[in-house]
C-alpha positions as CSV (number, residue, x, y, z in Angstrom):
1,X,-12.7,-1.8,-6.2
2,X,-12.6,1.4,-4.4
3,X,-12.0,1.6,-0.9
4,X,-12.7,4.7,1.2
5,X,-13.0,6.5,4.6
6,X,-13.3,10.5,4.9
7,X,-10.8,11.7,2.9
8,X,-8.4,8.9,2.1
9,X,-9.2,6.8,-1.2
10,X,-7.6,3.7,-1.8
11,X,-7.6,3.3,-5.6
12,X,-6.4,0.2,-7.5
13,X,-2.9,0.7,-8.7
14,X,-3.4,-0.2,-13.0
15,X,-1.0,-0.6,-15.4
16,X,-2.0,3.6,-17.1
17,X,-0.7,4.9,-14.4
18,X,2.9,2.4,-13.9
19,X,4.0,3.1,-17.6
20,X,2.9,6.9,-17.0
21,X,5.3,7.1,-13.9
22,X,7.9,5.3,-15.4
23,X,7.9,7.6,-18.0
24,X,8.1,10.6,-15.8
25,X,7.6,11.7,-11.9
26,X,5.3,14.4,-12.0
27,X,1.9,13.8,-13.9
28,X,-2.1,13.6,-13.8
29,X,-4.2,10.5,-14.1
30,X,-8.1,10.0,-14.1
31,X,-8.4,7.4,-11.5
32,X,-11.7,4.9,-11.1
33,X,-13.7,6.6,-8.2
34,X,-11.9,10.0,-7.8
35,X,-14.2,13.0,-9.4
36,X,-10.7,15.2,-10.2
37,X,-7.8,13.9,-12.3
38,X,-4.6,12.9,-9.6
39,X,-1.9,14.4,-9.6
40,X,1.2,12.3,-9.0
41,X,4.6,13.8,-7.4
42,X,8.4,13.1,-7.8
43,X,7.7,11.0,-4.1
44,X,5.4,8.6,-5.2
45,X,5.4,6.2,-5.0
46,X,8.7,5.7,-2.7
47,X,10.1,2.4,-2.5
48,X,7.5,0.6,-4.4
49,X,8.8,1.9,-7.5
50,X,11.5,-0.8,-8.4
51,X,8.8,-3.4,-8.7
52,X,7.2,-1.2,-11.3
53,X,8.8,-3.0,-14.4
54,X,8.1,-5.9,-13.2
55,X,4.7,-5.2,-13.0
56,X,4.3,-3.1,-16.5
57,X,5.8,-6.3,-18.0
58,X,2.9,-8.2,-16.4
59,X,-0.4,-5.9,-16.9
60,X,-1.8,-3.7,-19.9
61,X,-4.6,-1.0,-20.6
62,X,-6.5,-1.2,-16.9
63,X,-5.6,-3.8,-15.5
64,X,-4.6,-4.1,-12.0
65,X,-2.0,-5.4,-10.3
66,X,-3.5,-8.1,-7.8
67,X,-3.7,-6.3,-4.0
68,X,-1.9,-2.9,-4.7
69,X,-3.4,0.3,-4.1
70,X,-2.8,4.1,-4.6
71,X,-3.4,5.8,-1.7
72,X,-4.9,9.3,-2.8
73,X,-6.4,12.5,-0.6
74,X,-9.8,13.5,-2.5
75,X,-9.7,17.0,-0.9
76,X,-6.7,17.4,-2.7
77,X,-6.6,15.2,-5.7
78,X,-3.1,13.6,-4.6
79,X,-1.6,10.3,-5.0
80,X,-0.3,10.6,-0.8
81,X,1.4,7.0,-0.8
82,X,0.6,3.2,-1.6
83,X,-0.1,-0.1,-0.2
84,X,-0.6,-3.3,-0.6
85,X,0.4,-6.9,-0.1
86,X,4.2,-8.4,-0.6
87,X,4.8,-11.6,-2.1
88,X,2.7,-14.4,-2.3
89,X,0.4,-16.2,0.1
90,X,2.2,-18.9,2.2
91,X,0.8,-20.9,5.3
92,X,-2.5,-19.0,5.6
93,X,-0.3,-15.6,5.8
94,X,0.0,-12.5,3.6
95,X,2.2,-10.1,4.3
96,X,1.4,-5.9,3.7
97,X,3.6,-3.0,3.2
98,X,2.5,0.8,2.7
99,X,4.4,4.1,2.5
100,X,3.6,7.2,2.5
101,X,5.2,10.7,0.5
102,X,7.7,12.2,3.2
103,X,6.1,15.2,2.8
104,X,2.7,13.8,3.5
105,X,3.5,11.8,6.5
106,X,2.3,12.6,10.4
107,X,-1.6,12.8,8.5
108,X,-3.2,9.8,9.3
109,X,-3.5,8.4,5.8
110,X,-0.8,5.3,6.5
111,X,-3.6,4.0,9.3
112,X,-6.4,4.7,7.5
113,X,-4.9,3.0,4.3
114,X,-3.6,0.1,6.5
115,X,-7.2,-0.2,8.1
116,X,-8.9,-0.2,4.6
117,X,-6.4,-3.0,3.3
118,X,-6.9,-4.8,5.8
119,X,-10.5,-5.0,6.0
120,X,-10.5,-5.8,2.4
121,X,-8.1,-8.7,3.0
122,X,-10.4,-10.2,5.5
123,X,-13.4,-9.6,3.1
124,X,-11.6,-12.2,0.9
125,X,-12.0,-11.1,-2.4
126,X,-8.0,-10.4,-2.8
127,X,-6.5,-13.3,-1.2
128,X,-8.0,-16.8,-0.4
129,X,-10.3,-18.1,2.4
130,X,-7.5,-19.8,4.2
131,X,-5.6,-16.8,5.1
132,X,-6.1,-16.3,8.8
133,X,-3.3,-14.0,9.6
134,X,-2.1,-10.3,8.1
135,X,1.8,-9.5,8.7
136,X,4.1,-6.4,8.4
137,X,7.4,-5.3,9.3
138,X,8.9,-2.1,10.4
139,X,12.2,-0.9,10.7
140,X,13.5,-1.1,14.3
141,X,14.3,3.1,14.6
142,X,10.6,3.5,12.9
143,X,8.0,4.4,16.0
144,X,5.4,6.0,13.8
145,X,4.7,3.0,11.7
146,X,4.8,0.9,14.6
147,X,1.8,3.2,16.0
148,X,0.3,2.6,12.7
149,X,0.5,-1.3,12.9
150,X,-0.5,-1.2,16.8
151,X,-3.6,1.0,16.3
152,X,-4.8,-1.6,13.5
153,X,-4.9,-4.3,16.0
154,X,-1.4,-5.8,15.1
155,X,1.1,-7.5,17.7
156,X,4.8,-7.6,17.7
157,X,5.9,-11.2,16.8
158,X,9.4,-11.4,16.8
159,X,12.3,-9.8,14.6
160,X,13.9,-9.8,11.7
161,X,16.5,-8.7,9.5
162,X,17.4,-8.0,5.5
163,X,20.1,-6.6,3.8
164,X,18.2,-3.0,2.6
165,X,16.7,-2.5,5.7
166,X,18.9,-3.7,8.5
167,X,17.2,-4.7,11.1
168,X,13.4,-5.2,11.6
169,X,10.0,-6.3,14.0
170,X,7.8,-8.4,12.8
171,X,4.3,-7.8,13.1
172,X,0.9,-9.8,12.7
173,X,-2.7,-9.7,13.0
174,X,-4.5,-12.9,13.3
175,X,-8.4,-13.6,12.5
């Protein structure tokens, strides 16, 4: 399914278009509910692409993988970012994460994107009915993703820390 507001498209992310990027960075695809073919840049889709194999080994033809999205500009026919959900369902929460293309950021598509996933988690069809709380987490130094969690609705819960990111805040929104 198809989400949208103004310009920003969020299109499921299917297995054509993993293999094609893993194949190469720069290339077109016709994408369910976008009238012009996308174009797809060296960027995209940032640090979502190790998972990639992983899911290419797990999806053929047009199939999608479960709760991702591209995130594409119709004005311009561009694949701007992605989004979607990380890991598994555990204890009624689901955590997101979304990036944009560096040279796309500061445009309002990560809280539009955000706002679109996360109405469609609450709609239910992607996760189950017992899921009563969205989280995220942002690197510490990162204030304009913060801005983007905050103007969704989501609350700083706490922190957090891994090894590739150093050290993080936790967010949630609860339903």
């Amino acid at each position: 399914m198809t989400l949208s507001a103004g310009q920003v498209k969020l299109v499921p992310l299917i297995a054509t278009v993993i293999q094609r990027r893993l194949e190469r960075a720069d290339f077109t695809a016709t994408l369910l509910g976008v009238k012009e073919p996308v174009r797809f840049g060296d960027e995209w889709p940032g640090d979502l692409l190790p998972i990639f194999p992983v899911f290419a080994s797990a999806l053929s033809g047009n199939e999608a993988a479960l709760g991702q999205y591209i995130v594409v500009d119709t004005d311009r026919s561009l694949a701007v970012g992605a989004t979607g959900i990380l890991g598994q369902v555990e204890h009624g929460s689901v955590e997101i994460g979304y990036g944009i293309n560096a040279s796309e950021r500061g445009r309002g598509f990560a809280g539009t994107a955000v706002r679109l996933l996360v109405a469609r988690l609450w709609d239910r069809k992607v996760v189950p009915a017992d899921v009563t709380e969205i989280t995220a987490k942002t690197a510490v130094d990162n204030r304009a993703s913060e801005r983007v969690l905050e103007k969704n609705g989501f609350v700083r819960t706490g922190t957090d820390h891994s090894d590739e990111d150093g050290d993080l805040i936790t967010w949630a929104i609860r339903r």
